[in-house]
C-alpha positions in Angstrom: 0.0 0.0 0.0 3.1 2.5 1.3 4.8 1.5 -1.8 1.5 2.3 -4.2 1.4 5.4 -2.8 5.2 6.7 -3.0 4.8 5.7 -6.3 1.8 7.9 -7.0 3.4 10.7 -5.6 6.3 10.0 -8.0 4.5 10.1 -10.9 2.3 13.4 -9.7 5.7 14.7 -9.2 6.8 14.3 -12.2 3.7 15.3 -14.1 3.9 19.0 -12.5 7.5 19.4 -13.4 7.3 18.7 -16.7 7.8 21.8 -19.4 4.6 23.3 -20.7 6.2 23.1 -23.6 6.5 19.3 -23.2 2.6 19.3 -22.2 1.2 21.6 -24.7 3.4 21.5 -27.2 5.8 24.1 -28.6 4.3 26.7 -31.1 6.8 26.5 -34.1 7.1 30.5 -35.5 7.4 31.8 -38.4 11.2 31.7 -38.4 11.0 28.0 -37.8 8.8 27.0 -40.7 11.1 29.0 -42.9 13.7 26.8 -41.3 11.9 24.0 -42.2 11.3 24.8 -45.8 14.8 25.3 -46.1 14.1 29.4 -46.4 12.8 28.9 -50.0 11.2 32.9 -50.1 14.8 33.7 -49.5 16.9 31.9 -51.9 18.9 33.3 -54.2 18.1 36.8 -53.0 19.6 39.7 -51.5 18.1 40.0 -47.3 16.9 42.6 -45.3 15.4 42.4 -42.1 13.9 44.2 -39.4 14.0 42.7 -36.1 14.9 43.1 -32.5 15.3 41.0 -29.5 12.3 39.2 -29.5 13.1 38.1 -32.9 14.1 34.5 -31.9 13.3 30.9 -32.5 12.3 28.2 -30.0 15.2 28.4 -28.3 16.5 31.6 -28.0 18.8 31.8 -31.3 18.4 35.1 -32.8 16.9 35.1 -35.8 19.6 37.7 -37.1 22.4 35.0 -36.6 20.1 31.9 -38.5 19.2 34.0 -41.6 23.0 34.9 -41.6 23.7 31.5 -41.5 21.6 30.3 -43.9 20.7 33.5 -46.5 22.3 36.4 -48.5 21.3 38.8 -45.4 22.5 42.0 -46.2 21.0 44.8 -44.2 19.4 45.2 -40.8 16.7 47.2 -40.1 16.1 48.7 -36.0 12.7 50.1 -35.0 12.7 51.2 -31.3 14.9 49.8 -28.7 17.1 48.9 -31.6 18.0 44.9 -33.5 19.4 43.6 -30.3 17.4 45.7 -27.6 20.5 48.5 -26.8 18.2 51.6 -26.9 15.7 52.7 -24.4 12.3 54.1 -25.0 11.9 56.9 -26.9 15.7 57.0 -27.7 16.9 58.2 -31.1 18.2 55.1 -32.8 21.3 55.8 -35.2 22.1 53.7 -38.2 25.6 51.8 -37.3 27.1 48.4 -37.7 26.1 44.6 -35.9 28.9 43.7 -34.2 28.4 40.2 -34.3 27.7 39.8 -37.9 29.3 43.0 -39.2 26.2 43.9 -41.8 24.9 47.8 -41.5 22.4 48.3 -39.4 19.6 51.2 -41.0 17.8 53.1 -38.0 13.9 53.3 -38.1 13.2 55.0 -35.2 15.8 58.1 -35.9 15.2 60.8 -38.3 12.8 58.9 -40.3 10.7 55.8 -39.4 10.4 54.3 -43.0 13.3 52.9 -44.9 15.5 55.2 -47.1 14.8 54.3 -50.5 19.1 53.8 -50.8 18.8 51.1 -48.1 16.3 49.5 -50.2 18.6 49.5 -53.2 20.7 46.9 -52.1 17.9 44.0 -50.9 15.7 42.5 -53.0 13.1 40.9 -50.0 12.8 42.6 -46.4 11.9 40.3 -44.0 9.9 41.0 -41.0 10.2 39.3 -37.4 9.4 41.0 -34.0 6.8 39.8 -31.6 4.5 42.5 -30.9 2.0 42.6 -27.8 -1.4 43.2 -29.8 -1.8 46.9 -29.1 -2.2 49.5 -31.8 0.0 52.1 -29.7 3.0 49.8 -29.6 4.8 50.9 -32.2 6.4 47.5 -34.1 3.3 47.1 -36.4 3.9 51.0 -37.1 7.0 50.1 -38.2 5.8 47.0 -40.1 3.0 48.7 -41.8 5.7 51.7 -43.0 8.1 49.2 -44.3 5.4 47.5 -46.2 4.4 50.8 -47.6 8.5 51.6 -48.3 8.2 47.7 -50.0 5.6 48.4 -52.4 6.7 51.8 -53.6 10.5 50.4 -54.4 9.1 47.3 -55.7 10.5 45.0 -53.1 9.1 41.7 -51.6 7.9 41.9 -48.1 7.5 38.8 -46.1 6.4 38.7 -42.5 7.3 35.8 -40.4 4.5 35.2 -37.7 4.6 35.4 -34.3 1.6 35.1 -31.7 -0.6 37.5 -30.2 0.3 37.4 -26.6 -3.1 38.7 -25.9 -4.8 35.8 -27.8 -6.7 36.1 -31.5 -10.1 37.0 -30.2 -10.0 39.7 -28.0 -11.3 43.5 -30.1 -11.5 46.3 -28.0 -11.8 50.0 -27.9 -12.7 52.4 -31.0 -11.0 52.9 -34.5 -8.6 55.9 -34.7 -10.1 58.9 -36.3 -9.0 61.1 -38.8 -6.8 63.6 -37.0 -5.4 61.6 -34.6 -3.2 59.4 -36.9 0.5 58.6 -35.5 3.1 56.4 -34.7 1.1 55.3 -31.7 -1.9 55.1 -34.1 -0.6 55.0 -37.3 -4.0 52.6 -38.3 -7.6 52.6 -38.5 -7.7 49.8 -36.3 -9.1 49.1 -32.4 -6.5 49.7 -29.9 -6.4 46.0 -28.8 -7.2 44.0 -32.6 -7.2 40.8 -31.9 -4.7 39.6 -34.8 -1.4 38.1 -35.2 1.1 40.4 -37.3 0.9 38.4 -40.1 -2.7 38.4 -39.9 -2.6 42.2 -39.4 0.0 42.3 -42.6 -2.8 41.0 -44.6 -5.1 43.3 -43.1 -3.8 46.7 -43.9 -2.3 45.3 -47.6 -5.9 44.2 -48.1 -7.8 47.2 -46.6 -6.1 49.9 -48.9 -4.4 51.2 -45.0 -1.1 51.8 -46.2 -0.1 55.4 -47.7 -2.2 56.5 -50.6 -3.5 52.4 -51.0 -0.6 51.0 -52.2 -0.3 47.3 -51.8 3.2 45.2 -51.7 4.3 41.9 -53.0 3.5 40.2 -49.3 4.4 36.7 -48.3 3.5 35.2 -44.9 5.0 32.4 -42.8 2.4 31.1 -40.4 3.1 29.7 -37.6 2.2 25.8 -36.7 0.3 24.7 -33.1 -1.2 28.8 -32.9 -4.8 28.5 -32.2 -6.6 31.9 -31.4 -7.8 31.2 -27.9 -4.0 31.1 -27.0 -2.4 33.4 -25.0 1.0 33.5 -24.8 2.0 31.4 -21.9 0.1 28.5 -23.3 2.6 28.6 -26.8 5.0 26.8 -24.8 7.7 30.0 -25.9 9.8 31.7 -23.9 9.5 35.1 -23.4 11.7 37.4 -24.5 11.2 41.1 -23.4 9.4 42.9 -25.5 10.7 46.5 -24.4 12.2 47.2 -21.3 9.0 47.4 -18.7 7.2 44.5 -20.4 9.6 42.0 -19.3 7.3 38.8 -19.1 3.8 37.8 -20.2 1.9 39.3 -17.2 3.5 42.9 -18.2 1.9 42.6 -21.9 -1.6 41.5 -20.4 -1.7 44.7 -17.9 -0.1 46.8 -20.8 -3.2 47.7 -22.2 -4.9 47.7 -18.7 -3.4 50.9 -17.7 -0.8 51.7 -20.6 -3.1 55.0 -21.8 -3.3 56.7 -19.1 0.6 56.6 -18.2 0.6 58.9 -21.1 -0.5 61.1 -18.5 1.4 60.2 -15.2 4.0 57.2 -15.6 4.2 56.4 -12.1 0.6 56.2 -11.7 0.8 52.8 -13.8 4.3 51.8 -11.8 6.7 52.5 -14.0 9.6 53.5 -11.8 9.1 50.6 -10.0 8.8 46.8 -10.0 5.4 46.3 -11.8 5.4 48.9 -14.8 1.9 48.7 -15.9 0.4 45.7 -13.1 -0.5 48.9 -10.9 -2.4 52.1 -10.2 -1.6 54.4 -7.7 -1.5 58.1 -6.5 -0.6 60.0 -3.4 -3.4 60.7 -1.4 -6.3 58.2 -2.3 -6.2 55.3 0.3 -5.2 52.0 -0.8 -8.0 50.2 1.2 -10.8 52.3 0.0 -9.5 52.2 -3.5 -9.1 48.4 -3.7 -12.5 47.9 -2.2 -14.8 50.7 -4.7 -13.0 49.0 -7.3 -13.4 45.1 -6.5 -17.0 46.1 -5.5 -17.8 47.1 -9.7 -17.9 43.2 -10.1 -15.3 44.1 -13.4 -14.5 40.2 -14.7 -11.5 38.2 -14.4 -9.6 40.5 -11.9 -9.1 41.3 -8.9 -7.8 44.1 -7.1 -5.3 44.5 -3.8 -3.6 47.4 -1.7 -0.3 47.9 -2.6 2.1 51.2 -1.5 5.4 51.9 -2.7 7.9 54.2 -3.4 9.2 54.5 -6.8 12.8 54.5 -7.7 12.8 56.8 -10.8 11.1 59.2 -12.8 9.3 62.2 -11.5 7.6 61.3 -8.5 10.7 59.5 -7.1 10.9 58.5 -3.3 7.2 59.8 -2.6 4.8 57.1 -1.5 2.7 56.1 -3.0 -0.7 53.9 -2.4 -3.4 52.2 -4.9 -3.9 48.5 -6.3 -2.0 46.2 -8.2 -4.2 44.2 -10.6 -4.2 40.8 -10.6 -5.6 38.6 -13.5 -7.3 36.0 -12.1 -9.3 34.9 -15.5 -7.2 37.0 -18.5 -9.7 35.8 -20.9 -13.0 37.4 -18.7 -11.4 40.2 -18.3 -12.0 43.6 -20.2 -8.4 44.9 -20.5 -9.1 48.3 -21.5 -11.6 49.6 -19.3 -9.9 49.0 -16.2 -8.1 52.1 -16.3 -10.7 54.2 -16.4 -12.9 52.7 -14.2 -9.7 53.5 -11.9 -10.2 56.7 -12.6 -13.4 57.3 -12.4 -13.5 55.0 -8.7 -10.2 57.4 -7.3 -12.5 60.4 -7.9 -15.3 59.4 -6.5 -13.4 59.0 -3.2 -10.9 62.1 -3.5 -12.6 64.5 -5.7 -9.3 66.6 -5.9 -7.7 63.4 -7.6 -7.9 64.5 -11.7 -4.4 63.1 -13.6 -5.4 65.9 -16.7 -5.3 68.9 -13.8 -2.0 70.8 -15.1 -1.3 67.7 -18.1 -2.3 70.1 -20.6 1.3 69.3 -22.5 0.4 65.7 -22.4 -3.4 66.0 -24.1 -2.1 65.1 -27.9 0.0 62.3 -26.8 -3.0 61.0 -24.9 -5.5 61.6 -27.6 -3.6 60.0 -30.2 -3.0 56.8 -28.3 -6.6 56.3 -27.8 -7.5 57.3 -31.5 -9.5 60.8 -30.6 -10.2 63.6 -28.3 -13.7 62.2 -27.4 -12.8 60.0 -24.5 -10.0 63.0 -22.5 -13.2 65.7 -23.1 -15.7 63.9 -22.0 -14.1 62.3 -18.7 -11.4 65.0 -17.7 -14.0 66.8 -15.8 -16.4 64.3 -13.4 -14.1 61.1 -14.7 -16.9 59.2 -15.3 -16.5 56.3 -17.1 -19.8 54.3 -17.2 -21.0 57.5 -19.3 -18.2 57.1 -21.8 -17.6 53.0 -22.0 -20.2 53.1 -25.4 -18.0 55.3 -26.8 -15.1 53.2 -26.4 -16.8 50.0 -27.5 -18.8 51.0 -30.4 -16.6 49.6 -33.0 -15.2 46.7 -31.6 -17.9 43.6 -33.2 -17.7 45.6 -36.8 -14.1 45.4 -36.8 -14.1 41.7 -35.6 -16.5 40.9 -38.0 -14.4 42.9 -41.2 -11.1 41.0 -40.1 -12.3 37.3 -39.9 -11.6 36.8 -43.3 -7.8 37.5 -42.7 -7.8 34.9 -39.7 -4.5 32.2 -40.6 -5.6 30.5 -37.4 -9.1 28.9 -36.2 
C-alpha cells in the first residue's frame, strides 16, 4: 500500500514538473517553418530584415544569426529599442554596424521611421520578425505597416514571419482611430487592442487599402504551426523574451493595455519607476483600502484588485509614497483589459474628488489623444471622470471590426 502510494506521488511529481512546452506542445514561428522549408522565399536573393530582441526561435537563437547562417542577409533594419534591444524608450536610434555579424544596421526609429529608398537599393526581400504585444500604440506594427508601404513603392518583396498574439486572436477592443489623430502610436484605423497576429494584421492593412495612398506590396507570410486563437502567450510553450524594457514577461503585456493609456498622462501612476510597470495604479493621497474595495465592488470580470504602496525608484515622483492597487488577472480571458483604467479613474475620484491626472497635463493631451485614436474620450471624462458615461464610446466599433477581419484569420 506505502509502496502504491510513493509511487503515486512520483508520478504526480513528475507530471507538475514537466515543461509546458512538453505538455502543450511548442508553437513553431514563423522563423522556424522558414527553417523548415529550407528558407525557400529567401533563396537566391539579397536580405533585409527588421527585427529586435524578440526576434528569436524556439530556443533563443536570434533570428539575425540563423538568416545569416543560412541567407544572403544583407541589411538590418532597427525600429525602437534597436535589432538587439541596446536603446531605451523613446531613444533616437542611429544607423551603425552589428557587431556580431558585421552587416549595416539602418535606423527606423531616428530621423525617419520608414526605410530610405538607398537602403532598399541593395535588398531584394525585407523580411519582418518582431513579436509584438497586440496593441495599436505599440509601435512594431507602425514600423511594419511603414516598411510594407516603403516595400511596395521600391518594388520590393515583403515577407512577414508570424509570431503570436500574446493577448490571444479573439480579444477587439476599444474604438478605430479617427481622422486627426493618426500617428506612430496610431498609425492605423484599427481598435486599440485587434485581436490579430502580425501576419494576420499584414494581410489586413495590404488588403484594406491602410497603407499610404493604397498601395499594396508583394506580401508573403509564414504562419506559424500549433497557434490557435484562444492562446495566450503562456500557453505557446515559448519563452519570453522582453518585448521593451518594462514588459519583461507575459503578465506585463496582459496589464499593458490595462493601464498603458493613461501613463501617457502620469507614468508612475501605472508603476513605471518601479517593479510592476503597468500591473498597478496608484496616486498619493487616495487610500489604498478604500480604492481596492470601490473598485473590486464594480464586479469588473476576471480580476481582482489589492492594496499595494510603494515608493518609486525613478522618474518624477521618485521616493514619494505612494498607495493604490495592483491588478491581478485571475481569468485573463474574462477580463476587459481596456476599461480598467478608467474605471480606476473614475473609482479614485469618487473618493478624493481633488484626484484628476489631466489637472496641469495640458502638455500631455495630444499624446493621450492620439494613443486612444480621438479627443472624445479625455473631453468627456477630464471633468467628473466618469467612465460608465463614456464605456459606449469606447466600445462602439469593436464587433464591426471583428466581423471585417475574420476573413484575414491564418488561425481557427
Amino acid at each position: 500500500m506505502n509502496r502504491n502510494r510513493n509511487i503515486a506521488w512520483i508520478l504526480l511529481f513528475a507530471l507538475l514538473t514537466i515543461p509546458y512546452s512538453v505538455i502543450l506542445g511548442q508553437v513553431k514561428t514563423g522563423i522556424e517553418v522558414l527553417r523548415e522549408r529550407e528558407f525557400d522565399l529567401l533563396a537566391g536573393k539579397r536580405v533585409g530584415l527588421v527585427t529586435n530582441p524578440t526576434g528569436v526561435d524556439g530556443q533563443l537563437r536570434s533570428t539575425i544569426d540563423i538568416l545569416h547562417a543560412h541567407v544572403n542577409l544583407v541589411a538590418l533594419f532597427g525600429p525602437e529599442h534597436g535589432v538587439r534591444g541596446d536603446f531605451s524608450a523613446g531613444d533616437h536610434v542611429g544607423n551603425q554596424v552589428d557587431e556580431q555579424t558585421g552587416i549595416p544596421v539602418y535606423s527606423l526609429y531616428g530621423k525617419s521611421r520608414k526605410p530610405d529608398p538607398k537602403s532598399f537599393d541593395q535588398i531584394d526581400v525585407i523580411v519582418y520578425d518582431i513579436q509584438d504585444v497586440g496593441v495599436r500604440s505599440y509601435t512594431y506594427i507602425s514600423t511594419m505597416g511603414l516598411v510594407m508601404e516603403a516595400a511596395a513603392e521600391q518594388g520590393k518583396e515583403m515577407v512577414v514571419l508570424d509570431r503570436p498574439n500574446p493577448l490571444g486572436g479573439n480579444r477587439v477592443e476599444g474604438p478605430l482611430v479617427e481622422t486627426g489623430y493618426h500617428s506612430f502610436v496610431s498609425q492605423y484605423k484599427i481598435p486599440y487592442i485587434y485581436g490579430l497576429t502580425c501576419g494576420e494584421l499584414a494581410l489586413f492593412l495590404n488588403e484594406e487599402g491602410m497603407l499610404a495612398n493604397g498601395v499594396k506590396c508583394n506580401l508573403r507570410v509564414v504562419p506559424m504551426e500549433g497557434w490557435t486563437r484562444e492562446m495566450t502567450f503562456d500557453r505557446t510553450g515559448l519563452e519570453w523574451v522582453p518585448a521593451s524594457p518594462h514588459i519583461p514577461e507575459t503578465r506585463s503585456a496582459f496589464c499593458y493595455p490595462a493601464t498603458g493609456i493613461i501613463g501617457e498622462l502620469d507614468p508612475n501612476m501605472i508603476g513605471i519607476g518601479y517593479t510592476l510597470p503597468f500591473q498597478v495604479l496608484v496616486t498619493e493621497n487616495v487610500p489604498a483600502r478604500k480604492l481596492a474595495d470601490a473598485l473590486n465592488s464594480l464586479g469588473l470580470e476576471g480580476v481582482i484588485f489589492r492594496p499595494i504602496h510603494f515608493k518609486p525608484y525613478y522618474m518624477p515622483k521618485q521616493g514619494i509614497p505612494l498607495q493604490g492597487v495592483q491588478i491581478h488577472l485571475t481569468d485573463p480571458g474574462k477580463a476587459v483589459l481596456t476599461e480598467i483604467q478608467f474605471w480606476f479613474l473614475q473609482e479614485a475620484h469618487k473618493i478624493d474628488p481633488s484626484f484628476n491626472p489631466f489637472t496641469g497635463k495640458e502638455g500631455r493631451y495630444p499624446m493621450f489623444d492620439n494613443v486612444t485614436g480621438s479627443d472624445k474620450l479625455r473631453t468627456q471624462m477630464m471633468d467628473d471622470l466618469n467612465f460608465g458615461e463614456v464605456v459606449g464610446f469606447w466600445n462602439k466599433d469593436s464587433e464591426e471590426f471583428r466581423e471585417r477581419s475574420v476573413k484575414y484569420h491564418l488561425y481557427k
